[in-house]
C-alpha positions as CSV (number, residue, x, y, z in Angstrom):
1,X,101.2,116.5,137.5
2,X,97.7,117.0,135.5
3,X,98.8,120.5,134.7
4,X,102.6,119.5,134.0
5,X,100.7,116.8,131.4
6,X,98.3,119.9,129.9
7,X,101.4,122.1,129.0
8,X,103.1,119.2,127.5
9,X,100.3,118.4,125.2
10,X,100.5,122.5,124.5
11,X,104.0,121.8,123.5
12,X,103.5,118.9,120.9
13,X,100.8,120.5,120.0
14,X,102.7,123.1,118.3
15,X,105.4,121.3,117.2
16,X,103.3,119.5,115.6
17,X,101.1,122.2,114.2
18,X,104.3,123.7,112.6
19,X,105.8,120.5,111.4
20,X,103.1,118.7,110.6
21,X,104.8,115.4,112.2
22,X,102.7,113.5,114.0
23,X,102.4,113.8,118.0
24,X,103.9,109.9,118.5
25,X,107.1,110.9,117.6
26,X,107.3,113.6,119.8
27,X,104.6,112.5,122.7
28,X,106.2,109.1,123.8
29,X,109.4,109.7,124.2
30,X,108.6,112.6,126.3
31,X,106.5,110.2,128.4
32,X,108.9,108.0,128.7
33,X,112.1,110.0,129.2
34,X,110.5,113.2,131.7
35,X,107.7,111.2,132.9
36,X,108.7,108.2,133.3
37,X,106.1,106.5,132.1
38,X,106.9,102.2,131.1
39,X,106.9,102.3,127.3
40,X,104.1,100.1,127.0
41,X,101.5,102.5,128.7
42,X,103.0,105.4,126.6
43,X,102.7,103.8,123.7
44,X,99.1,102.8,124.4
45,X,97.6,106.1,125.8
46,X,99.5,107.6,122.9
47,X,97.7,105.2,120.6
48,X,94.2,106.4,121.9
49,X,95.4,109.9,121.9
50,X,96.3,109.9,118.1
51,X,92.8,108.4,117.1
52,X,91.0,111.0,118.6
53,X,92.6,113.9,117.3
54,X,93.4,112.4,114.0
55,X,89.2,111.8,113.6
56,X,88.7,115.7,113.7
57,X,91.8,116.4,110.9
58,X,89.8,113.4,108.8
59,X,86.8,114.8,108.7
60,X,87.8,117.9,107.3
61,X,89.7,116.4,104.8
62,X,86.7,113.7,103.6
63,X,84.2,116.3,103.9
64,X,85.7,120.0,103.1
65,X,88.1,118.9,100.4
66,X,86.9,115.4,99.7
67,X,90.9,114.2,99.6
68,X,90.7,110.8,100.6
69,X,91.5,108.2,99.0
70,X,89.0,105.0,100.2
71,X,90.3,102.3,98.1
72,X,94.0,102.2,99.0
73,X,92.9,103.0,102.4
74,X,91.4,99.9,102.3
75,X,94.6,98.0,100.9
76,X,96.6,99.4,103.8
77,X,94.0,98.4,106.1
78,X,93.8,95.4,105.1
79,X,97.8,95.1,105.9
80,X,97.8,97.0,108.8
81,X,94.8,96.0,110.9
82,X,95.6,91.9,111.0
83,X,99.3,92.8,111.4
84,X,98.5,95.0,114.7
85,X,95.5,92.2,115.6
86,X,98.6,89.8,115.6
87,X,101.0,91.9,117.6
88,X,98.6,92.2,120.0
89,X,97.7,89.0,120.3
90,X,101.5,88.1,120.9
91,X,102.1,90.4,123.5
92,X,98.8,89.3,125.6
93,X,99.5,85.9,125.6
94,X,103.2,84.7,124.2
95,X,105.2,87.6,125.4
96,X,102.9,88.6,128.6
97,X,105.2,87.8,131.3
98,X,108.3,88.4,129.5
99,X,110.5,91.2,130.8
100,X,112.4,90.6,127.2
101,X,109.2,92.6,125.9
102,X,109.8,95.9,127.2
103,X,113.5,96.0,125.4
104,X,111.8,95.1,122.1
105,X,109.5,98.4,122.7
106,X,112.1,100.5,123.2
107,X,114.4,99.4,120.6
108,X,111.1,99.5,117.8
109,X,110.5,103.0,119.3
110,X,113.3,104.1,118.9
111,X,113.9,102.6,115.5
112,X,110.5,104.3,114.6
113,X,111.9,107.2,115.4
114,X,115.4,107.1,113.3
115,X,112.8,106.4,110.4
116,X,110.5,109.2,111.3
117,X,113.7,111.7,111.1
118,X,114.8,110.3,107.7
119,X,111.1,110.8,106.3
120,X,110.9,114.0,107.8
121,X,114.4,115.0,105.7
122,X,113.0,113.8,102.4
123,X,109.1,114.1,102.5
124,X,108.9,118.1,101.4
125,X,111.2,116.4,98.3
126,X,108.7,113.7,97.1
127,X,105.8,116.3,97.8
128,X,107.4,119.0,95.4
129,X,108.4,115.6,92.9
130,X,104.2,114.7,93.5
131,X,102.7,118.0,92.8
132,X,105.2,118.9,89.4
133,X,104.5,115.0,88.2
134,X,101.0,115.0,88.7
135,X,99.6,118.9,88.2
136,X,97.1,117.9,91.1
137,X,95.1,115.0,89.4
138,X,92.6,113.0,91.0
139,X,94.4,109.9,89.8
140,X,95.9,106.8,91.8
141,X,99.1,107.8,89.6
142,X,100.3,103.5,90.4
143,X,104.0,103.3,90.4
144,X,104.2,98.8,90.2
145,X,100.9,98.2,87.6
146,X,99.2,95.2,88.8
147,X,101.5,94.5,92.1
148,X,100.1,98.0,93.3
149,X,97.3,96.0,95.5
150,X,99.6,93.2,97.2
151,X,102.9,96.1,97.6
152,X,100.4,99.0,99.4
153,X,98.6,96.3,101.5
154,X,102.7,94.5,102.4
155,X,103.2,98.4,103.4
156,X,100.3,98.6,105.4
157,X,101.8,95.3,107.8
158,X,104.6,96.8,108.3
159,X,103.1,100.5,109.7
160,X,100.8,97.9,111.5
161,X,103.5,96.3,113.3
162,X,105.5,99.1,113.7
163,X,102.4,101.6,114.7
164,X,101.3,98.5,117.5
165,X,104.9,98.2,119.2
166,X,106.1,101.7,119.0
167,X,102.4,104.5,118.2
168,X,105.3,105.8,115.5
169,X,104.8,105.8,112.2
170,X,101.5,106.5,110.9
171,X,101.6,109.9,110.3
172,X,105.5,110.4,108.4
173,X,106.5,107.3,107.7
174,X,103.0,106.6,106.3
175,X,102.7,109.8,104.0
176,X,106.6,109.0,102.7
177,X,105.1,105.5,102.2
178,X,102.3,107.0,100.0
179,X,104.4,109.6,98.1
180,X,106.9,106.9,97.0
181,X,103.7,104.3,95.9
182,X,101.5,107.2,94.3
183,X,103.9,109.3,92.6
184,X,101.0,111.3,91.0
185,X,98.9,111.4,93.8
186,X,98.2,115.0,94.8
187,X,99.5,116.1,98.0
188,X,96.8,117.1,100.0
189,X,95.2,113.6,98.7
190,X,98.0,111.9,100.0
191,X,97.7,114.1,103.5
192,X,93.8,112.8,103.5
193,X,94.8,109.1,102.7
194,X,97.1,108.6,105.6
195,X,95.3,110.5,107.8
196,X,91.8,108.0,107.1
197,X,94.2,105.1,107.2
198,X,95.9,106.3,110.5
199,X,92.4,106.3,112.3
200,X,91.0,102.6,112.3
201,X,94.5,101.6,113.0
202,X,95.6,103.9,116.1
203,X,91.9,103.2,117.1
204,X,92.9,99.1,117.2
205,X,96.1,99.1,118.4
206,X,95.2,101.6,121.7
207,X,92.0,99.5,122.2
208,X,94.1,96.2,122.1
209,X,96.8,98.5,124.7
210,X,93.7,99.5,126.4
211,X,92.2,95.6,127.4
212,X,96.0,94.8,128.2
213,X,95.8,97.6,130.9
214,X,98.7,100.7,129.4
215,X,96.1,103.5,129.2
216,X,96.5,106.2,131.7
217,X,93.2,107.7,131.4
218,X,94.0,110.8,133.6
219,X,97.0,111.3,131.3
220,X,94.8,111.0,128.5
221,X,92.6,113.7,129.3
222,X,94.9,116.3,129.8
223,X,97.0,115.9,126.8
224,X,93.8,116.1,125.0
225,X,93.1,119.3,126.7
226,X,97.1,121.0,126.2
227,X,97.3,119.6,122.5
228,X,93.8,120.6,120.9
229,X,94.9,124.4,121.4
230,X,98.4,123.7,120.5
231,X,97.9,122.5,117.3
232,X,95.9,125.6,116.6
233,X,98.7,127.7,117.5
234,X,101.5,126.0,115.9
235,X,99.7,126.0,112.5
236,X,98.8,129.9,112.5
237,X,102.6,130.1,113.8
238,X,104.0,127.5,111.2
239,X,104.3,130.1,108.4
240,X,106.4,132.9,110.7
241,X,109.4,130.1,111.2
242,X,111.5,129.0,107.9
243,X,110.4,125.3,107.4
244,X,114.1,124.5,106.1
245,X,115.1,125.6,109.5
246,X,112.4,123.5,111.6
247,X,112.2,120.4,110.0
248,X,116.0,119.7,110.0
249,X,116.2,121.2,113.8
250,X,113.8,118.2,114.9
251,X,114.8,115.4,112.7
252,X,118.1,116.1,114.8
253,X,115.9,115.9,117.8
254,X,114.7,112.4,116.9
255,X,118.1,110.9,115.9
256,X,118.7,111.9,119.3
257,X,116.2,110.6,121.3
258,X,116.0,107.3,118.7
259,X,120.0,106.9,119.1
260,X,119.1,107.0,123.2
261,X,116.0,104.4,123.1
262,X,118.2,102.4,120.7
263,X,121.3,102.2,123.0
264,X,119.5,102.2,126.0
């Protein structure tokens, strides 16, 4: 099984090197549907899993191209991290023994995912809209004035909650999120932003998983292993297939599987 959990790390890997959507979308529900793994520990080792490998894509951005945006990283923080505090305090104590707990994963992970294919459809739209608007300035470009603050940090409770129940959402939903508050924002800033804001959050919500016991360490590991070189290979490869192709080909892929953890 270790080896069956390395190749499918490969695979994401490279999807996600040529999509650029992030791994939750596309590691869960293979977890839960070919591995069949209990949501709740696929969301939570998937949680650990994305704040790891979303460090090393930080760190370039912060200290190569210097695209990140601390202040509203700080308003979504400060949204996101009490939201997923909360969540997790509900489902150690109020919803602990509740079997009704498992349906409301599923249906928010697959929710998350119906989302994450819409925001995959429209995202290469509001980047072209960013980059003609703003010509690539290093300003916040606010679209609501002096409700900015309180709108980005309501945003960031809802990716809390949403990242907490389902590890979906940070990476698309939270870049569309972005685009659509920061219309001048330049893209790769925007890239940078969610990527920073992704970490502390991913990094709560699979610690809070973690103390409530749904982190398979041994599955861990060896999706660490599979996806490092995946993502290598799926961004060299990402310019050899059409993106108007791809993108459209998996956003049908998670209506699919969404539609299934919906209905289920």
């Amino acid at each position: 099984m270790e080896t069956a959990y390395i190749v499918s790390g490969v695979l994401v890997g490279v999807l996600v090197g040529l999509t650029g959507v992030g791994g939750g979308s596309l590691m869960t529900p293979l977890l839960v549907f070919l591995f069949g793994f209990a949501p709740s520990t696929a969301v939570g080792t998937d949680l650990l899993f994305a704040s790891i490998t979303k460090t090393g894509g930080t760190l370039v951005h912060h200290g190569k191209h210097k695209s990140v945006e601390w202040k509203i990283v700080g308003w979504l923080a400060l949204g996101s991290l009490p939201a997923a505090g909360l969540v997790l305090y509900l489902l150690e104590t109020t919803f602990k023994k509740d079997p009704a707990i498992t349906a409301i994963m599923t249906t928010t992970l697959g929710v998350a995912l119906l989302l994450t294919a819409v925001a995959l459809l429209f995202r290469n739209r509001l980047m072209r809209k960013s980059h003609d608007s703003a010509l690539q300035r290093k300003t916040h470009g606010e679209r609501f004035g002096r409700w900015q603050a309180p709108i980005t940090i309501c945003v960031g409770v809802m990716l809390g909650v949403l990242v907490t129940l389902s590890s979906v959402g940070a990476g698309a939903l939270g870049t569309v999120a972005l685009l659509f508050l920061y219309p001048r924002l330049a893209t790769v800033r925007v890239v940078g932003t969610d990527l920073a804001h992704a970490i502390p959050l991913t990094a709560v919500a699979g610690l809070g998983h973690l103390h409530m016991g749904n982190v398979n360490f041994e599955l861990l590991g060896s999706l660490l292993i599979g996806s490092l070189p995946g993502i290598y290979v799926g961004s060299h490869l990402s310019g050899r297939i059409p993106e108007h192709i791809m993108r459209p080909v998996l956003a049908s892929i998670l209506v699919l599987i969404g539609l299934k953890f919906v209905l289920a």
